[in-house]
N, C-alpha and C positions, 0 to 999 in steps of 0.2 A: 422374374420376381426377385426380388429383395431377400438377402437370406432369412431367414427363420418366421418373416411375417407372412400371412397370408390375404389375399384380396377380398376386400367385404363385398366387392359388385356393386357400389354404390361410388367406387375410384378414388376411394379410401384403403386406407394400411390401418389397421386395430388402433396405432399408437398415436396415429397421425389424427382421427377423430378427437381424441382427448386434447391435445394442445392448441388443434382448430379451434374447438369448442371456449377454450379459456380465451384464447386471442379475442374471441369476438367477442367476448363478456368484456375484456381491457376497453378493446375498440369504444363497444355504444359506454362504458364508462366514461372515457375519455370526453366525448363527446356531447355526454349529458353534462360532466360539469361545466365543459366550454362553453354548452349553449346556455345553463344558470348565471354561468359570471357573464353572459356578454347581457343577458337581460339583466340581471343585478345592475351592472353599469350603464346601462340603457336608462332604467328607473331614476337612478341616480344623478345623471346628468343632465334627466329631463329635470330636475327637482334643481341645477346649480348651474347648470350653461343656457349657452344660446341657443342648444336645439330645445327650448323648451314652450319655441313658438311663439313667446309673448317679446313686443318687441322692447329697446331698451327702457323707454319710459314707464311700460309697464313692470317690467323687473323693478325698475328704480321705486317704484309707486306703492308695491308690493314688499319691500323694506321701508317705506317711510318711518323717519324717525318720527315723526308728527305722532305716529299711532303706537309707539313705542311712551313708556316712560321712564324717565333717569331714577327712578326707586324701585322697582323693581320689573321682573319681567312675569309674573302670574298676578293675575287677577284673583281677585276675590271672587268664590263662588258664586257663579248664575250672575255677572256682572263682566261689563266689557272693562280692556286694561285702562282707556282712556275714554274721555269723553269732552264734548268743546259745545259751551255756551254762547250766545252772543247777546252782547244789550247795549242797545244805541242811545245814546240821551240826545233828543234832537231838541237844542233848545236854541233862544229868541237869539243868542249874541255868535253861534257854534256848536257844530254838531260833534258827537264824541260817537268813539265805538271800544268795544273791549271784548275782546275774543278771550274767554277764560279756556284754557287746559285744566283737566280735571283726571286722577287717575282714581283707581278703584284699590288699590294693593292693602287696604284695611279692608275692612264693612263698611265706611262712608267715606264721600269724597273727599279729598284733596286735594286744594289748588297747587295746578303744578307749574303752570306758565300765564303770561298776560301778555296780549299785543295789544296798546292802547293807540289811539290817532286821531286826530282832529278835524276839522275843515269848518272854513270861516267863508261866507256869513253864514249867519243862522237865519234860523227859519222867519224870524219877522221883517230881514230883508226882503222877502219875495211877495208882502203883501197879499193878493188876492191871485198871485199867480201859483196856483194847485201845483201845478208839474214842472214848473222850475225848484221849488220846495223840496219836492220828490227828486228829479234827478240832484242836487244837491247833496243829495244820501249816499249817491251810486259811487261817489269815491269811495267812502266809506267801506261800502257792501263787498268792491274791489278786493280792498283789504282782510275780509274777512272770507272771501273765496281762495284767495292765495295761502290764508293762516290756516285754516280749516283744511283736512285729505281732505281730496276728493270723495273717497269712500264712506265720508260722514257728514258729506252735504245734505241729503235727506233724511237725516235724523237729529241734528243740530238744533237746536231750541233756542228762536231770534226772540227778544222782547224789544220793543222799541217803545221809549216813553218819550214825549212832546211837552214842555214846558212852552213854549212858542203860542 
């Protein structure tokens, strides 16, 4: 035996239970905060790297500047930050298109951007042919699928008016 301690039968020393006992409170300390900060940076790197599963185009797609506007970064309440129009003037000499950017950062809209573009002939070149009239448009449409996220292709409001 050890001088002046005596054996609890359990193959412990009185003195020696007490500093066990802290150690292992250190221990699962230690190791609860290691396992918080490695899920913390888990969370967080799912949110800014590449383990976040989505691959680069999606990331890219996901900061679109498109969906973003240069005045500000909140929207007006119960209102998206942007929003994109489209209105085609298909007329007799040339077809027009204009994709309007629209943001929200007041209570009513504001034009924020314009892609306009052309395409010749127009529509009374084509006669009594239906569907060359029509494909004649799809340059057009092109342009306003490239100008427009992807994200607000189903919700985008086309008008098209025919002077032709």
């Amino acid at each position: 035996m050890i001088s002046g301690e005596t054996y609890s039968g359990l193959g412990q020393y009185p003195g020696k239970y007490r500093s066990f006992a802290t150690r292992s409170w250190i221990r699962m300390g230690v190791i609860a905060v290691t396992i918080l900060g490695l899920v913390y940076l888990g969370v967080s790197m799912l949110n800014t790297s590449s383990f976040s599963g989505l691959s680069s185009s999606s990331r890219a797609e996901a900061i679109d500047p498109r969906l973003q506007s240069v005045h500000c970064d909140v929207p007006h309440q119960g209102r998206p930050l942007v929003q994109y129009v489209l209105m085609v003037d298909a007329g007799s000499t040339g077809s027009r298109i204009h994709v309007y950017k629209f943001n929200y950062c007041k209570d009513h809209l504001e034009l924020e951007d314009e892609i306009f573009e052309e395409s010749k002939p127009g529509l009374s070149s084509f006669g009594d042919n239906a569907k060359g009239a029509a494909e004649s448009l799809d340059v057009l449409m092109e342009v306003a699928m490239k100008g427009v996220p992807e994200q607000l292709h189903g919700c985008t409001p086309i008008a098209v008016k025919a002077t032709a």
